[in-house]
PyMOL Python script that loads the backbone (N, CA, C, O; Angstrom):
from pymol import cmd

cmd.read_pdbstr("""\
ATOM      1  N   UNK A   1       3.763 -10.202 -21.240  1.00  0.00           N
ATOM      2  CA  UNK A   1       2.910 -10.800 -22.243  1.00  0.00           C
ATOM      3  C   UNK A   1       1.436 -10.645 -21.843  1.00  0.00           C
ATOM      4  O   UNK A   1       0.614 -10.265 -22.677  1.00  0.00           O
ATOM      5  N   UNK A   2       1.121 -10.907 -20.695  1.00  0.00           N
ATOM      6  CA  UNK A   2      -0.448 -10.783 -19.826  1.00  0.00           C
ATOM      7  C   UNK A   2      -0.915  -9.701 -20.050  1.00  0.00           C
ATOM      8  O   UNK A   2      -2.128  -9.634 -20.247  1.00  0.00           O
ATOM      9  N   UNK A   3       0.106  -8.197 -20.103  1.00  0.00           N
ATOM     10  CA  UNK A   3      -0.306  -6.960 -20.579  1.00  0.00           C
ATOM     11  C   UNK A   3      -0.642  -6.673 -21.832  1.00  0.00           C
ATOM     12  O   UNK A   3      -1.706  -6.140 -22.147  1.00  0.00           O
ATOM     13  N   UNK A   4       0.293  -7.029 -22.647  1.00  0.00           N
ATOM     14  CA  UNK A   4       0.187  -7.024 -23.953  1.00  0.00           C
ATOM     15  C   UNK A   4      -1.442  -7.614 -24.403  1.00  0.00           C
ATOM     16  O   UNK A   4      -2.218  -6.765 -24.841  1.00  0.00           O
ATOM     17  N   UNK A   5      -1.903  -8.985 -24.292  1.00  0.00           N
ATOM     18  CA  UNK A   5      -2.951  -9.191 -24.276  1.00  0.00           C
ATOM     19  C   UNK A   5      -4.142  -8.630 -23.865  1.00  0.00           C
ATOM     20  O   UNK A   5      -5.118  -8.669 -24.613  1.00  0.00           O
ATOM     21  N   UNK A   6      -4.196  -8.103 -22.752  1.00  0.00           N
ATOM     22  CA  UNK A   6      -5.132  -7.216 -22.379  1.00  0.00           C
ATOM     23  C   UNK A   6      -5.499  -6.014 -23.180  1.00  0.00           C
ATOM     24  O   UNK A   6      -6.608  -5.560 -23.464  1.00  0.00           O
ATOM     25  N   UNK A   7      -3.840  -5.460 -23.587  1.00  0.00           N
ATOM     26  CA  UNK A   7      -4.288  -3.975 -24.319  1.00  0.00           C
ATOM     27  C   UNK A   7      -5.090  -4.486 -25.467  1.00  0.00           C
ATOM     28  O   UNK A   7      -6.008  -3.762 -25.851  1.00  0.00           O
ATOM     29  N   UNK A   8      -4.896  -5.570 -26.048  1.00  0.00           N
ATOM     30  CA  UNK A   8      -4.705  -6.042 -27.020  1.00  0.00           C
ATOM     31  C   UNK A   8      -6.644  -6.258 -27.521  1.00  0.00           C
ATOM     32  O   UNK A   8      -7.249  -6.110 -28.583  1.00  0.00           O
ATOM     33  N   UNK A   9      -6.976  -6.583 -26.394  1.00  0.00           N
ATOM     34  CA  UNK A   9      -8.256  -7.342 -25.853  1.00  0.00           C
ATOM     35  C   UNK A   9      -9.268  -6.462 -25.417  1.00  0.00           C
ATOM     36  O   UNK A   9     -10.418  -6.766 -25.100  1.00  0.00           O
ATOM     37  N   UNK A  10      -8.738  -5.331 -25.428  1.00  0.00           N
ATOM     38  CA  UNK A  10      -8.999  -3.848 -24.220  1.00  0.00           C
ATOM     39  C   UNK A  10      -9.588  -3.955 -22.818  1.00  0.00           C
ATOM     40  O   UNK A  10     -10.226  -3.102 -22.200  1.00  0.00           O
ATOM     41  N   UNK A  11      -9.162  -5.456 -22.369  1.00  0.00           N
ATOM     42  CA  UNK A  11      -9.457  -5.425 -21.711  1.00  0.00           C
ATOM     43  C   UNK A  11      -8.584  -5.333 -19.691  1.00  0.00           C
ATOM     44  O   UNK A  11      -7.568  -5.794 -19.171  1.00  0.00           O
ATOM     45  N   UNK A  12      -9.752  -4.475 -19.229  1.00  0.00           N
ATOM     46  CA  UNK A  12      -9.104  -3.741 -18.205  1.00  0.00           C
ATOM     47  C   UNK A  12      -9.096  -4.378 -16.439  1.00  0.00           C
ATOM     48  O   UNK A  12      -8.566  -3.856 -15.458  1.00  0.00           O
ATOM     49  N   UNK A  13      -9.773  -5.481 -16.516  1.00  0.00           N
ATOM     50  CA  UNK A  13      -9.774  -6.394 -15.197  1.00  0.00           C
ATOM     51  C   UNK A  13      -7.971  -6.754 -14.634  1.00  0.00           C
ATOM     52  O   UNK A  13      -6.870  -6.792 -15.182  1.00  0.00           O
ATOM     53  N   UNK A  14      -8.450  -6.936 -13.423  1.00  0.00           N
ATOM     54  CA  UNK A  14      -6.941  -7.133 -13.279  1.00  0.00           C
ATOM     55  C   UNK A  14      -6.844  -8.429 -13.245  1.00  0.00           C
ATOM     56  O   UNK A  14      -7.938  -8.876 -12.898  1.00  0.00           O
ATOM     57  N   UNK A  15      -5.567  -9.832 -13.555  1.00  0.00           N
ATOM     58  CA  UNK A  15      -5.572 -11.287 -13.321  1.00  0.00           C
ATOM     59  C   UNK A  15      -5.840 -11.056 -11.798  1.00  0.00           C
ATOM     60  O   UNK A  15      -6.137  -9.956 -11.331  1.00  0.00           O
ATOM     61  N   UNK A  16      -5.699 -12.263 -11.034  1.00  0.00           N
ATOM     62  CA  UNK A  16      -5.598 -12.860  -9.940  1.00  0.00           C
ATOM     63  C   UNK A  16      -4.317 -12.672  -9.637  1.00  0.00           C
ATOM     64  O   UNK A  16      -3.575 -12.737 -10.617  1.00  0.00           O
ATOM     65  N   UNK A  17      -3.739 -12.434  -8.489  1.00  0.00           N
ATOM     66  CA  UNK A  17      -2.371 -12.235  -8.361  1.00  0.00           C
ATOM     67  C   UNK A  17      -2.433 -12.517  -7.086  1.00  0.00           C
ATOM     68  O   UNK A  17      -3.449 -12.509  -6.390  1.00  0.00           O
ATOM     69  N   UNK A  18      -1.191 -12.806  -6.715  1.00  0.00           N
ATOM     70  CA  UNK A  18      -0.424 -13.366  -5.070  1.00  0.00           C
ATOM     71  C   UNK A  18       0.253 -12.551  -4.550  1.00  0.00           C
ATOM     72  O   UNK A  18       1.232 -12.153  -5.181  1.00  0.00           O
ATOM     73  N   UNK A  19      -0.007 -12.032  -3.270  1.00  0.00           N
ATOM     74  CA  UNK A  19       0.635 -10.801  -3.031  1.00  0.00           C
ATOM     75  C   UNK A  19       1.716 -11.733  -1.809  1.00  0.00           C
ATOM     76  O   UNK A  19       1.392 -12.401  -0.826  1.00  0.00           O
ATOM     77  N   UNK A  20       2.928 -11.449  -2.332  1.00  0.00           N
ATOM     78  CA  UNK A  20       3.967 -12.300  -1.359  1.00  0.00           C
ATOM     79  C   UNK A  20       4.486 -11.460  -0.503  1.00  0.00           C
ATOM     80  O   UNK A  20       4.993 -10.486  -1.059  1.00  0.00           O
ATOM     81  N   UNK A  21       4.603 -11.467   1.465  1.00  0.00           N
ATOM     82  CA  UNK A  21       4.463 -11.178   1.676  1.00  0.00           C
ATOM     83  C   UNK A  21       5.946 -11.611   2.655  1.00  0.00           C
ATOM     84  O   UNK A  21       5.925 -12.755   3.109  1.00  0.00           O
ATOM     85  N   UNK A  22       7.054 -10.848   2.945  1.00  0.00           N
ATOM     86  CA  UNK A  22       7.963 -10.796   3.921  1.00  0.00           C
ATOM     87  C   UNK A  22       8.251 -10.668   5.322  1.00  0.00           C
ATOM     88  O   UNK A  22       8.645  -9.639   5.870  1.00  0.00           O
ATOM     89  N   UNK A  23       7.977 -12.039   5.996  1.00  0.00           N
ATOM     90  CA  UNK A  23       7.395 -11.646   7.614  1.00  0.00           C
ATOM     91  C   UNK A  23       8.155 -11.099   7.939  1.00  0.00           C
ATOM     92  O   UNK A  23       7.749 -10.102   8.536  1.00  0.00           O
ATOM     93  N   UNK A  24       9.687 -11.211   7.869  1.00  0.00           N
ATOM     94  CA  UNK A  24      10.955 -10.563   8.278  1.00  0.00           C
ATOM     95  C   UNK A  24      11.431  -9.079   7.868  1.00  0.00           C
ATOM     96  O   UNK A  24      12.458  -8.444   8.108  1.00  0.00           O
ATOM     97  N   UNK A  25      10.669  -8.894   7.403  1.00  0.00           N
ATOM     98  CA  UNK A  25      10.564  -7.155   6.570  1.00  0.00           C
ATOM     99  C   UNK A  25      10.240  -6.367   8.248  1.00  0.00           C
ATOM    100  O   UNK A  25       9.369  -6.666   9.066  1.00  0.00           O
ATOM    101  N   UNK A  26      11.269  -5.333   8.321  1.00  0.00           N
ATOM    102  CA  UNK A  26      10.335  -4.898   9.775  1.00  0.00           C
ATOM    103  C   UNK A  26       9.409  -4.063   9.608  1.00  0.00           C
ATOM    104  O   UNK A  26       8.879  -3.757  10.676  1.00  0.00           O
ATOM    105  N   UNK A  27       8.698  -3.223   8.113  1.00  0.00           N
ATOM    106  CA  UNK A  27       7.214  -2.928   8.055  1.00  0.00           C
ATOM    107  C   UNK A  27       6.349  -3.851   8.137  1.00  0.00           C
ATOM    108  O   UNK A  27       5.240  -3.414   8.447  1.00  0.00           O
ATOM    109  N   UNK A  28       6.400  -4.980   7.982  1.00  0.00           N
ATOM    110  CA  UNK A  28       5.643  -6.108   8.248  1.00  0.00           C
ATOM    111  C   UNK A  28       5.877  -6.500   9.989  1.00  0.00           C
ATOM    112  O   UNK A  28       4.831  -6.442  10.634  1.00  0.00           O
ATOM    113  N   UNK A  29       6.829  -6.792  10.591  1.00  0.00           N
ATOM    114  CA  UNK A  29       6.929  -6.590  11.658  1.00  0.00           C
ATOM    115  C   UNK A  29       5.900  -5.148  12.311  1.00  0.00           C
ATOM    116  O   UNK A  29       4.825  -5.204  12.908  1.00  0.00           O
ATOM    117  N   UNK A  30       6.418  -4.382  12.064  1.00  0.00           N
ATOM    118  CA  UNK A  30       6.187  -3.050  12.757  1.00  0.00           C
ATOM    119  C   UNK A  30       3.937  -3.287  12.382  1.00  0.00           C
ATOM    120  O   UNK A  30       3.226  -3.285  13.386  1.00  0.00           O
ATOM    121  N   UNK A  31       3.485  -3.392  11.456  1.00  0.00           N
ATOM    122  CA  UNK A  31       2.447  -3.434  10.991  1.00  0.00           C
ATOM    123  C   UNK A  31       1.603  -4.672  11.851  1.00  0.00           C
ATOM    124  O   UNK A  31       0.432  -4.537  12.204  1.00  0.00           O
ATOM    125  N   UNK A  32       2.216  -5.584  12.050  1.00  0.00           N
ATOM    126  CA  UNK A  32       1.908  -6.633  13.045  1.00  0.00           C
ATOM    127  C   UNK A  32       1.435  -6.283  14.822  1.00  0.00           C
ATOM    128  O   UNK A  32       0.496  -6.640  15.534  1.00  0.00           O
ATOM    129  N   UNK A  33       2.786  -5.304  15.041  1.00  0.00           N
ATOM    130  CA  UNK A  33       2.613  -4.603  16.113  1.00  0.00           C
ATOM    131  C   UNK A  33       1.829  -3.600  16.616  1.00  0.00           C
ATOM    132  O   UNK A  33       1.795  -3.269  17.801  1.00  0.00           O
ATOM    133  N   UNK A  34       1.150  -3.078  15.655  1.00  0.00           N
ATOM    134  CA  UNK A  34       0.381  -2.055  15.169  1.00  0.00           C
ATOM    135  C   UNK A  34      -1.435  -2.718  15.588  1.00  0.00           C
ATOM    136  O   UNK A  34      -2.403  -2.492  16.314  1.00  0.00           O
ATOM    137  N   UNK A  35      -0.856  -3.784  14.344  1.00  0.00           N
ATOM    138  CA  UNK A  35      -2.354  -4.238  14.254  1.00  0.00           C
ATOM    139  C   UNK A  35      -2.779  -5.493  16.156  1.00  0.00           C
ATOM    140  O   UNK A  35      -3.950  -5.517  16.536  1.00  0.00           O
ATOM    141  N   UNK A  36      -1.831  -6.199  16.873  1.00  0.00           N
ATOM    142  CA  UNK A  36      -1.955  -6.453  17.896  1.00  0.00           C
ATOM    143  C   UNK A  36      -2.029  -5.472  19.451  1.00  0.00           C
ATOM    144  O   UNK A  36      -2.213  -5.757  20.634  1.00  0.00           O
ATOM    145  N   UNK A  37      -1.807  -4.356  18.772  1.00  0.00           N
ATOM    146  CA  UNK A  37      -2.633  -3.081  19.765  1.00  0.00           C
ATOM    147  C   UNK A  37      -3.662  -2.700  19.561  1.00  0.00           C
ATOM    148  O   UNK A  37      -4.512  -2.635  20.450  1.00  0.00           O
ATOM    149  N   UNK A  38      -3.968  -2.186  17.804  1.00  0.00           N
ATOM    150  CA  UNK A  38      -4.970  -1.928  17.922  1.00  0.00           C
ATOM    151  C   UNK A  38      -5.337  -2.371  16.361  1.00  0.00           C
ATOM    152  O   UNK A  38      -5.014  -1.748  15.349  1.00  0.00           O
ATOM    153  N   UNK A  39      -6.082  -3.589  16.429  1.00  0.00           N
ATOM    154  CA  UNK A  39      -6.330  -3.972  14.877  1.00  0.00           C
ATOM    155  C   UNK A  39      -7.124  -3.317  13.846  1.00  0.00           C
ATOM    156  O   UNK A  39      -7.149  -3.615  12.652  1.00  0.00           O
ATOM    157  N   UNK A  40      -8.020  -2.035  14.663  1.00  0.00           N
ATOM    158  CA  UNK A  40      -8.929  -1.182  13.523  1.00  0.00           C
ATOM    159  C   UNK A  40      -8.331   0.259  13.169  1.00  0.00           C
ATOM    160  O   UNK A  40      -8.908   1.039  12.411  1.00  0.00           O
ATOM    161  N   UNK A  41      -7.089   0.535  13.812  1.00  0.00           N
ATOM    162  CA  UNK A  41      -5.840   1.375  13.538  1.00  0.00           C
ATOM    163  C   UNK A  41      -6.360   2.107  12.103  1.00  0.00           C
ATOM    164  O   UNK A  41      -6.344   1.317  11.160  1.00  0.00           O
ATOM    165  N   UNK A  42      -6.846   3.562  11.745  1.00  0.00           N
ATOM    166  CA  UNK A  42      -6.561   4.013  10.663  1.00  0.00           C
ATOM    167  C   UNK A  42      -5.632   3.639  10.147  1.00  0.00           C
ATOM    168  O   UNK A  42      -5.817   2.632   9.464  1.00  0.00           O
ATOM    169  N   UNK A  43      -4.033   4.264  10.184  1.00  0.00           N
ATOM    170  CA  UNK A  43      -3.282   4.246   9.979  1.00  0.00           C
ATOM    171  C   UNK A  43      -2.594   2.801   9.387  1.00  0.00           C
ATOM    172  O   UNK A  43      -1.697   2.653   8.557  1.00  0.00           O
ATOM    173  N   UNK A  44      -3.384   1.797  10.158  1.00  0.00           N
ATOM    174  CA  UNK A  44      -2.638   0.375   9.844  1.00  0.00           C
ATOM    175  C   UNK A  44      -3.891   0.222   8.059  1.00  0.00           C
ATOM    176  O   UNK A  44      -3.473  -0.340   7.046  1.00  0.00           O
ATOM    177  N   UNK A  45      -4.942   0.690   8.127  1.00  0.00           N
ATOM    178  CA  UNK A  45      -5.744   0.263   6.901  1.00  0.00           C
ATOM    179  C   UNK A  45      -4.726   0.983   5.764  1.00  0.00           C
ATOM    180  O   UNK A  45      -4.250   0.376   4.805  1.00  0.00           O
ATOM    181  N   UNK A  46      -4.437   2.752   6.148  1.00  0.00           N
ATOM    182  CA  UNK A  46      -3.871   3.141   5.271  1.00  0.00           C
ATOM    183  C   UNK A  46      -2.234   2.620   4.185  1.00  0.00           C
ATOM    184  O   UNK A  46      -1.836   2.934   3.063  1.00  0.00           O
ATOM    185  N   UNK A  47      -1.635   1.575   5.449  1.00  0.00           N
ATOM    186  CA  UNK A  47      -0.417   1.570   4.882  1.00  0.00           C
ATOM    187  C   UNK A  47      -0.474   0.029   4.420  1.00  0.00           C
ATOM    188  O   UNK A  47       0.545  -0.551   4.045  1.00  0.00           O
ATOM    189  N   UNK A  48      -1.897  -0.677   4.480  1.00  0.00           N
ATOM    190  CA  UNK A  48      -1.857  -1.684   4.106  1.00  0.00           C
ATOM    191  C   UNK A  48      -2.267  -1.597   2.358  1.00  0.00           C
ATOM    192  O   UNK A  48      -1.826  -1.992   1.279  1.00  0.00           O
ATOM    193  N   UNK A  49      -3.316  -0.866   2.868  1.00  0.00           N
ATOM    194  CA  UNK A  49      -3.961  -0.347   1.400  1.00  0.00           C
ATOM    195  C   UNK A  49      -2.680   0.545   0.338  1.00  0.00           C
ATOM    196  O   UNK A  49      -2.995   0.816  -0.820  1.00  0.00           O
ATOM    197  N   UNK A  50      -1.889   0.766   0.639  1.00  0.00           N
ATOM    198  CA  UNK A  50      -0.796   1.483   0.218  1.00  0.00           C
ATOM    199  C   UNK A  50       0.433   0.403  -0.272  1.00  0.00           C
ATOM    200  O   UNK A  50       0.980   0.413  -1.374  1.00  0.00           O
ATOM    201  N   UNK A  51       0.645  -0.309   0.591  1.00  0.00           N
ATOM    202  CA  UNK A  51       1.235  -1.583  -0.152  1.00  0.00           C
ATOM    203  C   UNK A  51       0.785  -2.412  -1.301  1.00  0.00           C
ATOM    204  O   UNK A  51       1.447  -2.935  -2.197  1.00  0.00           O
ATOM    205  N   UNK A  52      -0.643  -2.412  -1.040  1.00  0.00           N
ATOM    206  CA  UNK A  52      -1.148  -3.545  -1.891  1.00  0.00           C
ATOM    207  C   UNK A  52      -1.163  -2.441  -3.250  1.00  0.00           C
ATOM    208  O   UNK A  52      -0.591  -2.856  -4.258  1.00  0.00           O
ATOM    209  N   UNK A  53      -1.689  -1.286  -3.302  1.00  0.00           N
ATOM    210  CA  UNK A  53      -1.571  -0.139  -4.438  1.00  0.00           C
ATOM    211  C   UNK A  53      -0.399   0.092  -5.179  1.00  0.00           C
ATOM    212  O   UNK A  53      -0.378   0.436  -6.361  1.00  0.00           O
ATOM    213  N   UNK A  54       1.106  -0.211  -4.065  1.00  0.00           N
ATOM    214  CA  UNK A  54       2.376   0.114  -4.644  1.00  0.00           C
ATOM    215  C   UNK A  54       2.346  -1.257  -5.624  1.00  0.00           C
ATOM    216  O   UNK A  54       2.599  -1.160  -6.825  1.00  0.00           O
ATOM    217  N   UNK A  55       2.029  -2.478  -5.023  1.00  0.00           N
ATOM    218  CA  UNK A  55       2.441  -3.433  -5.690  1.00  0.00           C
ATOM    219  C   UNK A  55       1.645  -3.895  -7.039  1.00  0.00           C
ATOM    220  O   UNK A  55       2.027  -4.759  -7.828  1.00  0.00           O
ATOM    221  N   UNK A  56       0.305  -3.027  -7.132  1.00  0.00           N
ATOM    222  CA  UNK A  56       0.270  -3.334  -8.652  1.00  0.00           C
ATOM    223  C   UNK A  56       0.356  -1.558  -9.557  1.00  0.00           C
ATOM    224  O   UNK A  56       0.008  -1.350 -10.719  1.00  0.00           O
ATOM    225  N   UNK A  57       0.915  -0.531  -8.582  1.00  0.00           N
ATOM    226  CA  UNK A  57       2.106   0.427  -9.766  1.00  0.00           C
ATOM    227  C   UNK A  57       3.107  -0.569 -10.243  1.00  0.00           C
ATOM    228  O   UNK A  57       3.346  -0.447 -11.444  1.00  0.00           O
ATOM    229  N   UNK A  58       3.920  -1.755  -9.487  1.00  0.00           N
ATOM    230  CA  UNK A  58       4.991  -1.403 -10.058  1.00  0.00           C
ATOM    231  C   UNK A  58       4.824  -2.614 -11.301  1.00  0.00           C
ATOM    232  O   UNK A  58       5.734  -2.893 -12.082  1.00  0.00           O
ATOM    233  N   UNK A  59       3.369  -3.304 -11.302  1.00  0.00           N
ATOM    234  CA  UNK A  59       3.120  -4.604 -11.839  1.00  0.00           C
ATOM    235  C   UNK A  59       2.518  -3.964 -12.693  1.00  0.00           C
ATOM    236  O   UNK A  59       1.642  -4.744 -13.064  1.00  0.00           O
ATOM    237  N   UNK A  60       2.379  -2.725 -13.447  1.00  0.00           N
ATOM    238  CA  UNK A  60       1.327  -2.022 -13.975  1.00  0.00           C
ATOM    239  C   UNK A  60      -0.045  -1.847 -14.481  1.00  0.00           C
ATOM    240  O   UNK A  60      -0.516  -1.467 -15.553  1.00  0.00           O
ATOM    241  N   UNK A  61      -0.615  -2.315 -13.172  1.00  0.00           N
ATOM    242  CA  UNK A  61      -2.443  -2.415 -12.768  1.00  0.00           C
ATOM    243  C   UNK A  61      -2.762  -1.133 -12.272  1.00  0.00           C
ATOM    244  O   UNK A  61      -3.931  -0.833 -12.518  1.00  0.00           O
ATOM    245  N   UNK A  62      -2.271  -0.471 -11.798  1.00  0.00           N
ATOM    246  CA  UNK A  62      -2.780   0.269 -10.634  1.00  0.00           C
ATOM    247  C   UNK A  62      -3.438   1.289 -11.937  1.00  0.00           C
ATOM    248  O   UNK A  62      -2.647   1.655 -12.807  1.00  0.00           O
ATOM    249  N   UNK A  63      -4.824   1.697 -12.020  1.00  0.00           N
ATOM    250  CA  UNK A  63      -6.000   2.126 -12.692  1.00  0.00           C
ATOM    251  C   UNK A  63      -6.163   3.604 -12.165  1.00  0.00           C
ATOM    252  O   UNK A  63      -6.967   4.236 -12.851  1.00  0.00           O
ATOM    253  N   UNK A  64      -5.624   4.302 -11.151  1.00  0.00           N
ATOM    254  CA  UNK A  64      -6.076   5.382 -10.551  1.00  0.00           C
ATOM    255  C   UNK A  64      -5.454   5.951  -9.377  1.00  0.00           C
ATOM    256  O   UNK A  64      -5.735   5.722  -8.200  1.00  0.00           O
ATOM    257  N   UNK A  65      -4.453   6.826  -9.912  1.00  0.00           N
ATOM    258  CA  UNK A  65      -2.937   7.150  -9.070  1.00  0.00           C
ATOM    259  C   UNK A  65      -3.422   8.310  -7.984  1.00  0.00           C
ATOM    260  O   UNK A  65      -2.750   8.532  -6.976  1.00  0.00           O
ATOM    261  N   UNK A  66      -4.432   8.902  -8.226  1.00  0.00           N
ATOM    262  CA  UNK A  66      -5.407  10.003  -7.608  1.00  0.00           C
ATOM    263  C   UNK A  66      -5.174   9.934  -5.381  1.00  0.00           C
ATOM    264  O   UNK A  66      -4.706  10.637  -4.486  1.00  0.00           O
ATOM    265  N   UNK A  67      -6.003   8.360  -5.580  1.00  0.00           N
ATOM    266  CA  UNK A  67      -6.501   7.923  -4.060  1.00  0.00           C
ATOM    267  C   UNK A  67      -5.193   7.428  -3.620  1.00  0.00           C
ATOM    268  O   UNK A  67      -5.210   7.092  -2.436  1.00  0.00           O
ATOM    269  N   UNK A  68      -3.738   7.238  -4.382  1.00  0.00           N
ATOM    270  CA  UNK A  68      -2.793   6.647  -3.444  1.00  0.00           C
ATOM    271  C   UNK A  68      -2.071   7.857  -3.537  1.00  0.00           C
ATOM    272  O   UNK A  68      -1.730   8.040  -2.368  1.00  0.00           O
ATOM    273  N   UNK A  69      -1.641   8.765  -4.180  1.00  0.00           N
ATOM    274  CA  UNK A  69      -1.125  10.081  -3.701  1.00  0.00           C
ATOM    275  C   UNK A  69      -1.404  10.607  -2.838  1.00  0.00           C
ATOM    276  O   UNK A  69      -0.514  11.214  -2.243  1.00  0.00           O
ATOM    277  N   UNK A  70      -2.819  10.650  -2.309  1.00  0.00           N
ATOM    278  CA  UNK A  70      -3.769  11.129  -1.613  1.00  0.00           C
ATOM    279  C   UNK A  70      -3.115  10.482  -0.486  1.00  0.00           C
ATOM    280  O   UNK A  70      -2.516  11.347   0.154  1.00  0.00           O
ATOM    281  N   UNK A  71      -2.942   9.059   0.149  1.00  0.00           N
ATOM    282  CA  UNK A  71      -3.255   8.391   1.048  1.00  0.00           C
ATOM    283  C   UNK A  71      -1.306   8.458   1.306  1.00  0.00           C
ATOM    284  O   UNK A  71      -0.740   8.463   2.399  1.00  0.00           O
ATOM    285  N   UNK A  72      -0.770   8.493   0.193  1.00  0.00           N
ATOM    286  CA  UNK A  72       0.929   8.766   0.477  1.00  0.00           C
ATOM    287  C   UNK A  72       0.713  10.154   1.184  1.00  0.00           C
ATOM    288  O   UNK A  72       0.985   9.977   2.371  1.00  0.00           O
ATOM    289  N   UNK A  73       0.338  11.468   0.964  1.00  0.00           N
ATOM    290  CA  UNK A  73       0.133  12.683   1.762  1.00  0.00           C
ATOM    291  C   UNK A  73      -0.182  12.353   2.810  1.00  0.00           C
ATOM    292  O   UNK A  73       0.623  12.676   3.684  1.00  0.00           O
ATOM    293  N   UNK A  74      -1.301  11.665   3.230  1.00  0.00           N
ATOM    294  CA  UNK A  74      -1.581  11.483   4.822  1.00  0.00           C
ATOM    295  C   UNK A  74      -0.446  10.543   5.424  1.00  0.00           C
ATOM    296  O   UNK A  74       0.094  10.868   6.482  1.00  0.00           O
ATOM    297  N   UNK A  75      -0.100   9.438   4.787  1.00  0.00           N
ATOM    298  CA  UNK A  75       0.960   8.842   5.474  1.00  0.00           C
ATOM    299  C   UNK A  75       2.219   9.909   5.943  1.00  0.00           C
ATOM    300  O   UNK A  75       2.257  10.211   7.136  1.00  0.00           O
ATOM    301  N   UNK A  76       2.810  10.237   5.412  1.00  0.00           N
ATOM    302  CA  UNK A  76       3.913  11.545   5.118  1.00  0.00           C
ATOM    303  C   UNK A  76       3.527  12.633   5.970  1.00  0.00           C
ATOM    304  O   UNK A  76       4.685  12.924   6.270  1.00  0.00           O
ATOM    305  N   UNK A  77       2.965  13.320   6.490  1.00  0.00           N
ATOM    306  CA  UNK A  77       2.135  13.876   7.366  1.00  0.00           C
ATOM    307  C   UNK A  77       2.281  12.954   8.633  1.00  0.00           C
ATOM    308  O   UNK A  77       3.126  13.413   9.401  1.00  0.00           O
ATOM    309  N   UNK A  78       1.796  11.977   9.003  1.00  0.00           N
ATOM    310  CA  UNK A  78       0.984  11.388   9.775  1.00  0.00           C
ATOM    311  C   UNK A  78       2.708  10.853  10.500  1.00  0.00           C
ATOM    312  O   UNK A  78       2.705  10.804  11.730  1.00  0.00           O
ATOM    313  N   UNK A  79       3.731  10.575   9.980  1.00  0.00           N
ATOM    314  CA  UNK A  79       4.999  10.138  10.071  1.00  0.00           C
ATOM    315  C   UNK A  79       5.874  11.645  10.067  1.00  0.00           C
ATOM    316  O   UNK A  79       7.074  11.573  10.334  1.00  0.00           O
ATOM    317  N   UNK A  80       5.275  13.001   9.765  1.00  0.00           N
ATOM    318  CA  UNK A  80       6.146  13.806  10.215  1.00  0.00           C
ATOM    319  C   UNK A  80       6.019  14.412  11.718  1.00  0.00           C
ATOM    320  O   UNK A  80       6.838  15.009  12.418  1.00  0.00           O
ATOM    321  N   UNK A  81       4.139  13.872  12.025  1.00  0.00           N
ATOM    322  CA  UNK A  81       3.883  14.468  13.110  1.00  0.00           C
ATOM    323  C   UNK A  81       4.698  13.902  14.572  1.00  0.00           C
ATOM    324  O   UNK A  81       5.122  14.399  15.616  1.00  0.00           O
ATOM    325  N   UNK A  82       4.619  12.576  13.939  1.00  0.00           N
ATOM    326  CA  UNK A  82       4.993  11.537  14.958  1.00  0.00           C
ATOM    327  C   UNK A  82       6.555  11.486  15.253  1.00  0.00           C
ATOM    328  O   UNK A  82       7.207  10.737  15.981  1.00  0.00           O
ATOM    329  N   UNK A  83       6.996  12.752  14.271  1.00  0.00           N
ATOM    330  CA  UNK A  83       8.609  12.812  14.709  1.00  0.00           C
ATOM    331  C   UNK A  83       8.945  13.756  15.434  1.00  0.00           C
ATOM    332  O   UNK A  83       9.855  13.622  16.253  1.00  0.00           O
ATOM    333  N   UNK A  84       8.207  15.018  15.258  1.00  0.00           N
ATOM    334  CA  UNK A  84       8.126  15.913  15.436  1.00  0.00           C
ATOM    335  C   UNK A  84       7.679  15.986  16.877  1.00  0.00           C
ATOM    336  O   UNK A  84       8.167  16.853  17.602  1.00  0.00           O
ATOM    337  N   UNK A  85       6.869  15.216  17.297  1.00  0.00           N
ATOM    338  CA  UNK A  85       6.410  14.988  18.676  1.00  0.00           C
ATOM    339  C   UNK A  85       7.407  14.787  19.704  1.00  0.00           C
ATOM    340  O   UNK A  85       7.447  15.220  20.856  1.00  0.00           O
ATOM    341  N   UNK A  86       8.545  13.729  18.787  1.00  0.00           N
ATOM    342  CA  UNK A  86       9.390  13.165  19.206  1.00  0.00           C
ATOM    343  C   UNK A  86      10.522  13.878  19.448  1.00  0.00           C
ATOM    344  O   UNK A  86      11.400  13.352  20.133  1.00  0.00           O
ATOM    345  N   UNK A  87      10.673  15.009  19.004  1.00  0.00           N
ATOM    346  CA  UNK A  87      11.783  15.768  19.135  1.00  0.00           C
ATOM    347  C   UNK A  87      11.502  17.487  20.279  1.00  0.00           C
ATOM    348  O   UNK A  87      12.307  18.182  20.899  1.00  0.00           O
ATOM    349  N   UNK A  88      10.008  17.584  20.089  1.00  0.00           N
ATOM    350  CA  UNK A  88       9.895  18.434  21.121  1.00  0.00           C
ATOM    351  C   UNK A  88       9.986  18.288  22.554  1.00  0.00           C
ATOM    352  O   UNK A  88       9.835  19.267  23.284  1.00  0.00           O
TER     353      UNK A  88
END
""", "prot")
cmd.dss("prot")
cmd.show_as("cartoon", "prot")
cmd.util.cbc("prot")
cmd.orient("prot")
């Protein structure tokens, strides 16, 4: 209904929203661990910023699919290198 109104309204702000958050999730785990080594971690900005992006695709906010494709490539990359390391 919140969407509907907006189109309705044309208008393009996003509401206020609560991003709920699963401590027991082990990307949340793992991201914790990440950020208590090293809290200015590229990698930890990228997959935070990547969560918060997935979660308003699937709420349908997300305004500009461009910079998270972008930032899914480096993740995807960045997780093949780190396997790959792992196996040589």
């Amino acid at each position: 209904m919140q969407r509907i109104m907006q189109l309705m309204n044309k208008d393009a702000t996003l509401p206020k929203r609560l991003l709920e958050v699963n401590r027991d999730h082990p990307l949340i785990r793992n991201l914790i661990k990440i950020y208590k080594h090293d809290p200015k971690a590229d990698h930890l900005t990228r997959v935070t910023e990547q969560l918060f992006e997935s979660s308003l695709l699937l709420e349908g906010y997300l305004q500009d699919a461009n910079q998270m494709v972008q930032r899914i490539e480096t993740l995807l990359e960045t997780s093949t290198e780190s396997y790959i390391k792992g196996i040589e």
